[in-house]
C-alpha positions, -999 to 999 in steps of 0.1 A, spaced: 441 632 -683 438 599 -661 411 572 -668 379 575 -647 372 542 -627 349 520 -641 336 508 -601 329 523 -574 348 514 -537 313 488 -533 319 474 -566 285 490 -581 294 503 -623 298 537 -626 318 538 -661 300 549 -693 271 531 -708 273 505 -734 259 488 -763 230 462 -754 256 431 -764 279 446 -744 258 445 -715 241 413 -723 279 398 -723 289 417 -690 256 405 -670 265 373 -680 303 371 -670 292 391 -641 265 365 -627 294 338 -631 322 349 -616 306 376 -590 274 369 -578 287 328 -573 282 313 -606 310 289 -618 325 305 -654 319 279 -682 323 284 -718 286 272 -726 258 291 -723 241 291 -693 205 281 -692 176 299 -674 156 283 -660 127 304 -676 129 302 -710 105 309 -736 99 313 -772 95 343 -776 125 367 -763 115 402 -757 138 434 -755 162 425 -729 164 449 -695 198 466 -687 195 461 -647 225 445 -630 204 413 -604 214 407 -571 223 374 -558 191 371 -534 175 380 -563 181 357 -584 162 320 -587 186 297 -582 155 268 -573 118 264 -579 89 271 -557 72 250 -538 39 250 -555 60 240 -588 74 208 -577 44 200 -553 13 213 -569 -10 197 -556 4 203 -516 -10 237 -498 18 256 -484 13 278 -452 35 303 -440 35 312 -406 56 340 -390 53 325 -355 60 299 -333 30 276 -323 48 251 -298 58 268 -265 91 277 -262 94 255 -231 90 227 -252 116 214 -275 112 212 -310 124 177 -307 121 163 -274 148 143 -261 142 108 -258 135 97 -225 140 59 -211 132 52 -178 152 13 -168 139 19 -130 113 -9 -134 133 -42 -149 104 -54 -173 101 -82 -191 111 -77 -226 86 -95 -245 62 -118 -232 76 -148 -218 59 -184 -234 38 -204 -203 29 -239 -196 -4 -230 -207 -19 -207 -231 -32 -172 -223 -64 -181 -239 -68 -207 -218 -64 -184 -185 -89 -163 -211 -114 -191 -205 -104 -200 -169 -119 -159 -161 -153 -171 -172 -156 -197 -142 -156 -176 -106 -157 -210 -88 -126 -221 -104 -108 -185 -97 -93 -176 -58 -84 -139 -52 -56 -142 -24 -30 -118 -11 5 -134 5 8 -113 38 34 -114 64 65 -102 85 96 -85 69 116 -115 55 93 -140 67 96 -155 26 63 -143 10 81 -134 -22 103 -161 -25 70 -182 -20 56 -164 -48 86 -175 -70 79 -211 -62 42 -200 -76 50 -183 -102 85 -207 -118 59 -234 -120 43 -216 -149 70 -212 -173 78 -231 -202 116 -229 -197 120 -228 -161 155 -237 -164 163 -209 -183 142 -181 -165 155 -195 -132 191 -188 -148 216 -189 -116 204 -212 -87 224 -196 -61 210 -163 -67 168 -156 -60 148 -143 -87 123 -128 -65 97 -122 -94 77 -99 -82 104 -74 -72 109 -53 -102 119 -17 -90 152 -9 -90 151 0 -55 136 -35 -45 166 -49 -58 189 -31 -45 178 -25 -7 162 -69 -12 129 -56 2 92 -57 -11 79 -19 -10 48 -20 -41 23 -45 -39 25 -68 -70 -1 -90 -86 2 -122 -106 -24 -142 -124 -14 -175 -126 -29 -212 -137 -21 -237 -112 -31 -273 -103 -41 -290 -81 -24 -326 -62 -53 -339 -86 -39 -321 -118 -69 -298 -116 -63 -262 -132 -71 -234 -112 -68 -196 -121 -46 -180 -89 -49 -141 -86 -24 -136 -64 -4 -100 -48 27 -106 -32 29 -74 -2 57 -60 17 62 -74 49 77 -40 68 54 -22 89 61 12 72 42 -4 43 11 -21 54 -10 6 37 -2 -14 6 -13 -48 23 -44 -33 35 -50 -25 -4 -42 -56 -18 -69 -69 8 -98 -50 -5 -98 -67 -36 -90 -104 -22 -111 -133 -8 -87 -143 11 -51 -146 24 -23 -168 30 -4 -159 63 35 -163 61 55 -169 92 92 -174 99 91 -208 116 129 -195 132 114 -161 143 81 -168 156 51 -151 155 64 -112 154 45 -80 163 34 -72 128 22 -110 123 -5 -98 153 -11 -66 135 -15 -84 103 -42 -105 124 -61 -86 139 -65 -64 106 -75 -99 86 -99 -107 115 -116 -70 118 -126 -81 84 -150 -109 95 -163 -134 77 -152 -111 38 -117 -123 50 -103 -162 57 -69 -174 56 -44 -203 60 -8 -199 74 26 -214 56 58 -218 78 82 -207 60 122 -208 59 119 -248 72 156 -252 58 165 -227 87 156 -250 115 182 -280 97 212 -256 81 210 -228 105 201 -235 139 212 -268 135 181 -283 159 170 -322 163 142 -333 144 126 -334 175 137 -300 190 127 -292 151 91 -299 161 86 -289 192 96 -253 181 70 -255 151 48 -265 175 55 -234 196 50 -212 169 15 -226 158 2 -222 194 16 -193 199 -4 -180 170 -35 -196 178 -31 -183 211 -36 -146 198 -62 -160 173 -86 -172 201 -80 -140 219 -90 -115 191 -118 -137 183 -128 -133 221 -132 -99 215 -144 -94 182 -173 -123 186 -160 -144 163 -164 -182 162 -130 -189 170 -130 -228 157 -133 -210 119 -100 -191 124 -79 -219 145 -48 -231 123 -30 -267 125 -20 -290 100 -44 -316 106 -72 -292 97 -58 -288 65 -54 -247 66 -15 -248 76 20 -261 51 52 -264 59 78 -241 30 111 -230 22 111 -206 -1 145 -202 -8 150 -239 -15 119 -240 -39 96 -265 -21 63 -269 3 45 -296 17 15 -304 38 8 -337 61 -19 -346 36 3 -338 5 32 -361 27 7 -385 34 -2 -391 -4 30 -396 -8 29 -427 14 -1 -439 3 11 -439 -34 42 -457 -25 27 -482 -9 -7 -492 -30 0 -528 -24 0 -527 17 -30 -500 16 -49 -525 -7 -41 -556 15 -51 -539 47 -85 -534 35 -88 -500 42 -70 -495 76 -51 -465 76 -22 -474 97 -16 -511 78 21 -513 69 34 -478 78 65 -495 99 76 -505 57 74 -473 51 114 -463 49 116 -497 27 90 -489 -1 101 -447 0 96 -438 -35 85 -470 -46 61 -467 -81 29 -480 -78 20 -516 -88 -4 -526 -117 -37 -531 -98 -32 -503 -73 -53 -481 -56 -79 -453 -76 -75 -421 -74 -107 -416 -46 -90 -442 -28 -57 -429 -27 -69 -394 -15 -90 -406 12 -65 -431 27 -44 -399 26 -65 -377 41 -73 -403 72 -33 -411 75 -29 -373 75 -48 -368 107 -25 -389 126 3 -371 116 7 -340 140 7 -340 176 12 -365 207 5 -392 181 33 -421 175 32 -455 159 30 -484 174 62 -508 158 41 -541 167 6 -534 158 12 -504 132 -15 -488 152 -15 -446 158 -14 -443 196 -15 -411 220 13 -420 243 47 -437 233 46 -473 233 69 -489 261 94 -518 255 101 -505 215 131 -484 223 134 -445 214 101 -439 192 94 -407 178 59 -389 171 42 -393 138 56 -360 119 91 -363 132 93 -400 122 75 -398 86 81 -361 82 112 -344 94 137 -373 98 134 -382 59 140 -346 47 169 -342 75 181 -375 58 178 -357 21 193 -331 30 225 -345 53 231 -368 17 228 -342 0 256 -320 15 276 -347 29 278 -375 3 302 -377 -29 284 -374 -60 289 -417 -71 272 -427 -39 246 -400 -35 238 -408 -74 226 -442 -55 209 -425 -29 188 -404 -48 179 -431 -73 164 -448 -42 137 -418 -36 130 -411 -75 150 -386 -76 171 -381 -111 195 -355 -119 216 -349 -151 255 -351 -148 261 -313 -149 236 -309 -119 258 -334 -94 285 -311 -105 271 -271 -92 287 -245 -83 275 -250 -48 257 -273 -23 234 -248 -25 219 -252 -61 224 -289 -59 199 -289 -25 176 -268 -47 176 -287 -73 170 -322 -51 141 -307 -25 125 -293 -54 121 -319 -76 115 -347 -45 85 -325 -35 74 -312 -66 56 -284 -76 30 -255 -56 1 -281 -60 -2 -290 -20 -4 -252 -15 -29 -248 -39 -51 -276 -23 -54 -257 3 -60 -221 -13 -94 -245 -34 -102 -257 0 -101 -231 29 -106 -202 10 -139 -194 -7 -142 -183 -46 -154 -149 -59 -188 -160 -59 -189 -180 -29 -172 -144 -8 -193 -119 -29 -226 -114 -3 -195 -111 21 -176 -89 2 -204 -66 -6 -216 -66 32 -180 -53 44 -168 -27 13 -204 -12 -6 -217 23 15 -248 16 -6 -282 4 -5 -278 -34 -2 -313 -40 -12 -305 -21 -45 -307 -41 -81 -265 -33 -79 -267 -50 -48 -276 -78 -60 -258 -85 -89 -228 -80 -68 -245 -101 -45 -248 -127 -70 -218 -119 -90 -238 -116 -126 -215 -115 -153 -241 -102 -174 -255 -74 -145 -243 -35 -137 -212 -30 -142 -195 -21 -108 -154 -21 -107 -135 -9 -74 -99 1 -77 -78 -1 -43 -45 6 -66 -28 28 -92 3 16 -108 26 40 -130 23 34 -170 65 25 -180 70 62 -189 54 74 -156 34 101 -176 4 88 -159 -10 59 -139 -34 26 -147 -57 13 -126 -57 -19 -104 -90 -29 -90 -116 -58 -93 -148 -65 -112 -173 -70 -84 -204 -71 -115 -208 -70 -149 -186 -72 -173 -162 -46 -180 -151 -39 -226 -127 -23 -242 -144 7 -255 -169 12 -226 -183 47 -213 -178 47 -178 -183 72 -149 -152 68 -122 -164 79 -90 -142 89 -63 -141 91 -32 -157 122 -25 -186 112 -47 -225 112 -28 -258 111 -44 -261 144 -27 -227 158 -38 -219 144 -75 -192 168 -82 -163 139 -80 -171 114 -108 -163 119 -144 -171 99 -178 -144 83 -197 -138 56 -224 -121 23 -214 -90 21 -239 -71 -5 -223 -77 -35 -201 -49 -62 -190 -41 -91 -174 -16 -75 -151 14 -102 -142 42 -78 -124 68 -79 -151 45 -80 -180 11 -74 -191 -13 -96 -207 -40 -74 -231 -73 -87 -226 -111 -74 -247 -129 -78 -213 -128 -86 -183 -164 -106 -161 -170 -102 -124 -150 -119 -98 -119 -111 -119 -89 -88 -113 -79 -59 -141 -58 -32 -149 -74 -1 -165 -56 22 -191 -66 54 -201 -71 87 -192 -94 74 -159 -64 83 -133 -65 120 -138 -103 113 -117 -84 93 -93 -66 100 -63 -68 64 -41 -96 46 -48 -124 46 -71 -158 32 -79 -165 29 -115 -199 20 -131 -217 23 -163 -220 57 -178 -258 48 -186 -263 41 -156 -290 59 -139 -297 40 -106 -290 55 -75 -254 40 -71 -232 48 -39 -190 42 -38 -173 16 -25 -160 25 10 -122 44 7 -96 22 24 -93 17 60 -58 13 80 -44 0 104 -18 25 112 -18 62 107 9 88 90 32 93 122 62 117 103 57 151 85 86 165 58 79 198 42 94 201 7 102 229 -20 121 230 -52 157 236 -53 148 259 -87 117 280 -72 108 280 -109 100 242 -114 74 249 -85 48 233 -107 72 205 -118 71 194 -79 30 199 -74 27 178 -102 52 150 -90 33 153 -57 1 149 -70 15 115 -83 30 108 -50 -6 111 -34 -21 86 -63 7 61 -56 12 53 -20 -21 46 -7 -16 63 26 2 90 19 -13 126 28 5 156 5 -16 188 16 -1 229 20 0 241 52 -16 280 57 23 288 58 26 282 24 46 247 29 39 215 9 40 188 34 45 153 28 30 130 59 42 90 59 48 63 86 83 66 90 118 68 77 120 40 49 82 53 38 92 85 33 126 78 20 113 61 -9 86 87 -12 109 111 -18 132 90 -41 101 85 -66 96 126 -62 129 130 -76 134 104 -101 100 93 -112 74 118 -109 90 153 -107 119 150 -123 137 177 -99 160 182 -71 140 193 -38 147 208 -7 135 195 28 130 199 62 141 184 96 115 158 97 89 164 123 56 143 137 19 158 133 7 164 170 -24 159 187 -46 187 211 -64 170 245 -76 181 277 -68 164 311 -98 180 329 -132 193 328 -135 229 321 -136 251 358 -163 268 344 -189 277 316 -172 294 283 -197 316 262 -192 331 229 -215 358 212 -220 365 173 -204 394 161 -241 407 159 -254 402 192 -283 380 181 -266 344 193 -246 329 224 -230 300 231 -224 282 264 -199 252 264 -181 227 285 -151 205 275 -138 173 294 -116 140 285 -135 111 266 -138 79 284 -110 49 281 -114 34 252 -137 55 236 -118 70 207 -104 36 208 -144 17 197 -151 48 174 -117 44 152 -120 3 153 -155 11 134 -177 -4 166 -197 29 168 -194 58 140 -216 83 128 -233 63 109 -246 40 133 -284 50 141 -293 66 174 -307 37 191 -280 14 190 -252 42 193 -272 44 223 -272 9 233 -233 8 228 -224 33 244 -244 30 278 -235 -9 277 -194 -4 267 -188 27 284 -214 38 307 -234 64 295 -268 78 302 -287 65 270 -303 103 275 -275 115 266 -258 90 241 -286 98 220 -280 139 221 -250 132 204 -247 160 173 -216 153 158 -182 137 156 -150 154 150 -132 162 130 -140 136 105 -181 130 110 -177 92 109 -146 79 124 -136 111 148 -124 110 180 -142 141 195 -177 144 201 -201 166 205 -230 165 230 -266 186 233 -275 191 271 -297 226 265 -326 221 282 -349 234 253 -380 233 270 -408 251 246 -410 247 208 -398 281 198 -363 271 222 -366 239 201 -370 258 167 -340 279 173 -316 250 182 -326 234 152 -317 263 128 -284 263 142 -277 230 145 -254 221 111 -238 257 118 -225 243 154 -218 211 137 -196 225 118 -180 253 142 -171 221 161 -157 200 138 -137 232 123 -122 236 155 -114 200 168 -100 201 130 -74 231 138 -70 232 178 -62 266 195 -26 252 207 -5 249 172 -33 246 147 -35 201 149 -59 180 148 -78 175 187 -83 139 200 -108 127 230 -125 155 242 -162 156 246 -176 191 243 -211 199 262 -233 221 248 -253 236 277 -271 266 266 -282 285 237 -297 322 236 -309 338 203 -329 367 196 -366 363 179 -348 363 148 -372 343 115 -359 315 101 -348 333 66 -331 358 86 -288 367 83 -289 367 123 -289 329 133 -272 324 94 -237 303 92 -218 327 90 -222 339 125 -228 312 141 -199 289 126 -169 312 144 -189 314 173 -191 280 176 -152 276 168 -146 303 193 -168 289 221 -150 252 214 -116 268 220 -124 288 253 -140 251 267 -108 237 259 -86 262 274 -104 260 305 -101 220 307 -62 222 310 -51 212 275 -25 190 266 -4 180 235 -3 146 228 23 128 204 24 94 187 41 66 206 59 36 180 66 1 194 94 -13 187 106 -51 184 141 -54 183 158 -85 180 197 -90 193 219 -114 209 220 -117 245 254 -100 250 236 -68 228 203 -63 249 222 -35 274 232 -19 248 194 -14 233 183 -3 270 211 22 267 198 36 230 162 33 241 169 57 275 187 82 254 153 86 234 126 86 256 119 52 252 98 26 282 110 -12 275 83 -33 281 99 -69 284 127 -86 269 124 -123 266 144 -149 243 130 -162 209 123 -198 219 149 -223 200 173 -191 189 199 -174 202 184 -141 200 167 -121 225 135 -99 216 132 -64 233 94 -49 229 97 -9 238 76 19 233 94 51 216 83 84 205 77 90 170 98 123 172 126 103 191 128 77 161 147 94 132 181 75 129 169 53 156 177 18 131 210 34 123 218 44 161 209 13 170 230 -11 143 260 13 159 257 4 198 255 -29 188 281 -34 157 252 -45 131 238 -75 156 206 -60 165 175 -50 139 144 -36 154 114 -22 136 88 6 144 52 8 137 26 34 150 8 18 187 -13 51 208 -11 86 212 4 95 246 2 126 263 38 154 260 49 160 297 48 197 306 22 222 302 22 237 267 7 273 275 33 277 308 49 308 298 72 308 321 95 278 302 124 300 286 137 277 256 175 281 252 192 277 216 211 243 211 197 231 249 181 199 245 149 208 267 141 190 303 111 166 296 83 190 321 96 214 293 88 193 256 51 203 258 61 240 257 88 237 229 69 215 207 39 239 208 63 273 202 78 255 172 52 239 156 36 275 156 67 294 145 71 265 114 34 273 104 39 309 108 9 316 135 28 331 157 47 323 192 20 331 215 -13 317 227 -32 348 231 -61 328 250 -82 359 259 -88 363 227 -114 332 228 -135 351 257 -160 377 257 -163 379 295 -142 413 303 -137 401 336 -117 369 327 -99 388 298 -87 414 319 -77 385 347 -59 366 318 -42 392 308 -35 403 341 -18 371 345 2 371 313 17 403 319 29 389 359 45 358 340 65 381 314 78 403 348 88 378 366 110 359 334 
């Protein structure tokens, strides 16, 4: 008889029992060798042992079973433990997040050590008349930020070792990654600097550097909201530019909230590149400066300004002479000093003539000053009366020393004043410089004060050796900064300005005055013009200035925005100030508060209340407080992109990243179209290239789709309508009677540049327009509405019913905000493709209602609202309507050999040259055109290609000009990859702005008229047009 098995085929016992040893023994091998124990020949020890040892069980334990470790609450007694069974984080969140470093903005790594102590610019806030708020404006590459380096080197400890590499420009304030790499200024950038004076007198500089490119000016018309003033920058090679006028006429349309002084820049230009005379030298700075006063007298003209406030020279002290790249400026006052300090001993001997001794002048050049010499009051007002013979038809006399207005016969070949004392010594320098071998220019130098090191005669290049001799010969910013303490007023000095111009508000109110009066210790009142993305770009600060009060860490505050009225308080929030800085481009400089007059960065939570600007004020605050005005500009969004995710699931992902699009570019529009699309609206190409870049990398994260670009339209009439449109209510108790006609010249014009708006009261709208433009003052002062925006809109709307008893009266009163807003619905949406409508003045002539009561539905808004709509688009239709599309002017500037080559681009795309004419002193050639918006895209590129790279041109936004063709001919047939005739662009821009918004090919017009008659005839007609084609 065979032995039974002892296991099972699973290895469970199934032999015969045993004896309670035997078991014992067998658990215990058994728990060593098959459940993972390691065998031993000692005892094993529980790890529950106790004194007294009961029977023992006979059960085999399983391994999961068995307590191989103790429980929590045994080694931690005194920690709770929690079990959950599930998950409490999302699961589109990572348990641990990976770690996310954004290098797009080159920061500085720690904060760099200054001349001075941040303290001491601390202290410097609590003085407004010692602080200027001024914005460096100008062309593209005209040198405003390389004039901002010269600012802001002079402020470091070791500017040696910040400068680094003298051949290559720092260019501060140019931080983005995309700044660097395209060399172009696109984001504002402020800097708060402590400079002095030619007197060594400190001064706290809040400066913003802007970009210079038209596509950008939204940006410079932010950084002037929060300035006093500006300094105007102007390549003395190019002239005054197109965008140097725009830029003008924007800081004049200011007033008095806005002064500025003018540097000409890129002065090493007119000695290394065009290689001019010194006297060919002036005469084409001269041309420049009138040139530029020229256009400053003429917008004064027309804006009623005092021109003599606004003129620019250098003998009235509001114009200097730079080179930004070569690290230096000057003024004829600053030059003049110069002289005077050099030669003490002559100035003292002459007993106060201004002229004594100035033929010694090339002798004594860098002289030091004797024991005995002249005092510091002197000194600066002999320089300030030798200053004022140095620009113009002004030479020197060799005999008598004496400054005379025509050149003095019998003496040879004598030069004016500022070629002789001004541009022949630093032609001079600089021919040494370059041309001399480093023993005798040692010598050279020497004899001007000038003393370099060994290892600085021996550069890498001429380049950093002229840098390093210009700069230290004319030392630091301090002539510019005489003239920033001089022409431009302080915070307080600019405030009952500043308030005037930007405050919608009461300006009798006890807010008023403290910004009036600039109170540190008043209401707190801050406006932000800016929003700047924290360094992980979760979020954005807040760049704005304290116009009262003082604002603290740790304040309540309620941000208003844009949308906020006393009436309507929806858009304002309350919030805690967290963080406040001293915001310095690269860096950031923590402050505890901030006092009025100063600039200041807000962190926080206080952007997700923002969108562009924002008015922020005491939370406690419980006066009747109105917003600071939203920014005005000077050009308007002239391309449209639609955009959607490539991943339709990171929809949200995108909406997110274009809600931070809209928070930082100032002008930017992103709204959704009733198709569905998310449209993006800019000012051209470069705008919306870098808009889209910061989608993608910055803000969403995502890859995106888009579209063909395309422009936003416009909807006009040409005519007056051929007869009287009517429109009933959908319940018979209203009707409508309208007329629609073209605006006068120049209309739309006076209402966008602010000279009449819809807030201007009655009497003097009146006044303006029957003086301006014409107009019955009868009817000037029937004037309901404007549209589509109620202030600055370029449609009006006109009552002519002749409501001749009270109850007539009565009714057109009820209705009255219910046809206000009909019409500015429609001029808001036009019946061609849905865009905005532009100069057309609709008549109201008539109005018949029922005897309905005033509580009654019949006469309620929501019949009379479409019937107003619907009565605004028959008028129109009847008036011959018209689409009209934005026109650019260009400037392009090209060699003469290149300028048939631009007509030939500009013909291929619609465009009209104006003029062509040479840039005075160059050998370029300057071609002014106008060009469609539509006709722009790749017109830079196209352009560099006709002309192998010689010619650059730049657009910006002019008019609106009417499409040729008739957009609602029918009988255009629009052939697939044709280009269309121009009679035909009308049509095919209006059938494919409707198919991309999904409304539809057709015009049905006839739906607009409740006439049978004239539907039945329209119709009529439509149906003939579709035989015939």
């Amino acid at each position: 008889m065979s032995e039974q098995p002892l296991y099972d085929e699973f290895g469970n016992y199934i032999g015969p029992e045993s004896d309670v040893d035997e078991a014992s023994d067998y658990e215990s091998s058994a728990s060593g060798s098959e459940y993972g124990g390691e065998a031993s020949a000692q005892e094993p020890v529980p790890m529950d042992t106790t004194e007294d040892s009961g029977p023992v069980e006979q059960r085999i334990v399983l391994a999961e079973d068995k307590k191989h470790y103790p429980d929590a609450d045994e080694v931690y007694p005194e920690a709770d433990v929690v079990f959950q069974d599930e998950d409490t984080q999302p699961i589109t969140q990572p348990i641990i997040a990976p770690t996310k470093t954004f290098d797009f903005d080159k920061l500085e790594k720690e904060v760099p050590e200054l001349v001075y102590d941040y303290h001491f610019l601390a202290g410097l806030m609590e003085h407004p008349s010692l602080i200027r708020n001024v914005a460096l404006v100008g062309a593209l590459h005209s040198g405003k930020t390389l004039l901002c380096d010269l600012l802001v080197s002079h402020t470091w400890a070791d500017r040696a070792k910040k400068l680094g590499n003298l051949d290559k420009e720092v260019k501060y304030t140019n931080f983005r990654e995309d700044e660097i790499d395209r060399d172009l200024t696109i984001k504002s950038t402020p800097l708060s600097l402590v400079l002095t004076d030619t007197d060594d007198k400190n001064y706290l500089i809040n400066v913003i550097d802007t970009p210079g490119h038209p596509n950008f000016q939204d940006e410079v018309t932010a950084a002037l909201r929060v300035s006093d003033g500006a300094v105007l920058v102007v390549d003395c090679v190019i002239g005054v530019t197109d965008h140097t006028k725009r830029l003008v006429k924007h800081m004049l349309s200011e007033g008095p909230n806005m002064k500025f002084v003018v540097v000409l820049s890129q002065l090493d230009r007119l000695v290394l590149e065009l290689r001019l005379p010194p006297e060919d030298a002036y005469f084409k700075l001269r041309y420049v400066i009138q040139e530029l006063n020229s256009y400053i007298r003429e917008q004064c003209e027309l804006m009623g300004l005092n021109k003599d406030d606004y003129v620019v020279s250098p003998i009235r002290g509001n114009l200097a002479f730079a080179s930004g790249l070569y690290q230096f400026v000057f003024t004829t006052y600053s030059f003049a000093k110069y002289y005077v300090e050099a030669n003490t001993d002559a100035f003292r001997t002459s007993g106060g003539d201004q002229n004594a001794e100035s033929n010694s002048l090339p002798a004594a050049f860098g002289r030091a000053s004797q024991e005995g010499g002249l005092q510091a009051h002197q000194v600066n007002e002999y320089a300030r009366r030798l200053a004022r013979g140095m620009w113009g038809d002004v030479w020197r006399d060799k005999r008598t020393g004496q400054f005379v207005k025509s050149p003095p016969k019998d003496q040879g070949e004598v030069q004016r004043t500022f070629v002789e004392f001004f541009l022949i010594p630093l032609y001079k320098m600089i021919g040494h410089t370059i041309g001399e071998e480093q023993e005798s220019l040692q010598v050279t130098l020497g004899d001007v004060g000038i003393y370099l090191s060994q290892k600085d005669y021996y550069a890498k290049s001429t380049k950093s050796l002229l840098k390093k001799v210009l700069s230290q010969f004319f030392g630091g910013p301090q002539p510019l900064v005489d003239q920033l303490v001089a022409k431009l007023p302080s915070p307080q000095e600019n405030a009952a300005n500043k308030i005037a111009k930007i405050y919608s508000g009461n300006q009798t109110g006890q807010i008023a005055d403290d910004m009036r009066n600039l109170r540190a210790n008043g209401e707190l009142l801050v406006h932000t013009s800016k929003n700047y993305h924290k360094s992980d770009m979760s979020g954005f600060d807040l760049f704005g200035r304290v116009m009262s009060g003082t604002l603290r860490v740790g304040d309540k505050v309620k941000v208003l925005g844009e949308r906020y009225t006393l009436d309507d308080p929806e858009d304002s929030r309350v919030e805690t100030i967290t963080e406040l800085w001293i915001y310095e481009g690269r860096y950031r400089v923590e402050v505890s508060h901030v006092p009025a007059g100063n600039w200041v960065l807000i962190g926080g939570s206080l952007d997700s209340a923002v969108v562009k600007t924002s008015t922020i004020i005491a939370a406690d605050n419980t006066d009747a407080v109105e917003i600071c005005r939203p920014l005005k500009f000077a050009t308007t969004g002239s391309l449209k992109i639609a955009c959607e995710p490539l991943n339709p699931s990171e929809l949200p992902k995108m909406l997110e990243g274009l809600r931070k699009i809209d928070r930082s570019f100032p002008l930017v529009q992103c709204k959704v179209e009733e198709s569905g699309e998310h449209v993006i609206i800019g000012t051209g190409e470069l705008y919306m290239d870098v808009v889209l870049h910061d989608l993608r990398k910055l803000y969403g994260d995502i890859e995106i789709k888009v579209s063909d670009p395309v422009v936003p339209f416009c909807e006009t009439v040409i005519e007056t309508s051929q007869f009287k449109c009517s429109a009933e209510s959908t319940n018979k108790q209203a009707k409508l009677y309208m007329i629609a006609e073209p605006l006068e010249k120049g209309v739309a014009e006076a209402i966008e540049a602010g000279v009449v708006t819809g807030l201007t009261p009655p009497r003097e709208r009146a006044n303006i327009f029957g003086k301006e433009f014409g107009w019955d003052k009868l009817a000037a002062r029937n004037i309901w509405a404007f549209g589509a925006d109620p202030i600055n809109g370029t449609n009006i709307l006109l009552n002519e019913t002749l409501a001749t008893d009270a109850e007539a009266r009565n009714s057109l009163n009820l209705i009255r905000d219910s046809v206000v807003s009909g019409f500015q619905w429609a001029t808001r949406e036009g019946p061609l493709c849905e865009d905005n409508v532009r100069n057309v003045k609709f008549k109201l002539l008539d109005v018949v209602t029922s005897n309905v009561t005033a509580g009654g539905i019949g006469l309620g808004s929501g019949q009379i609202i479409p019937v107003a709509r619907r009565v605004a688009y028959s008028s129109m239709l009847m008036a011959t309507p018209r689409l009209m599309e934005p026109m650019m002017f260009a400037e392009i500037d090209c060699p003469a050999d290149c300028v048939s080559a631009v007509y030939t681009v500009l013909s291929r795309r619609r465009g009209h040259v104006l003029k062509d004419v040479p840039r005075p002193g160059t050998p370029l050639f300057c071609v002014y055109a106008y060009i469609p918006a539509i006709e722009t895209f790749g017109f830079e590129t196209d352009l560099r290609t006709h002309t192998s790279g010689q010619a650059f041109g730049t657009t910006a936004f002019d008019h609106w000009s009417v499409v040729p063709g008739d957009p609602l001919d029918s009988s255009i047939i629009l052939r697939p990859l044709e280009p269309a005739p121009q009679p035909h662009l009308a049509r095919e821009f209006v059938i494919k702005t409707r198919r991309r918004k999904g409304i539809g090919e057709d015009i049905n017009a006839h739906k607009y008229f409740d006439d049978p008659e004239l539907v039945q005839r329209l119709q009529a007609e439509e149906e003939t047009a579709a035989d015939v084609f």
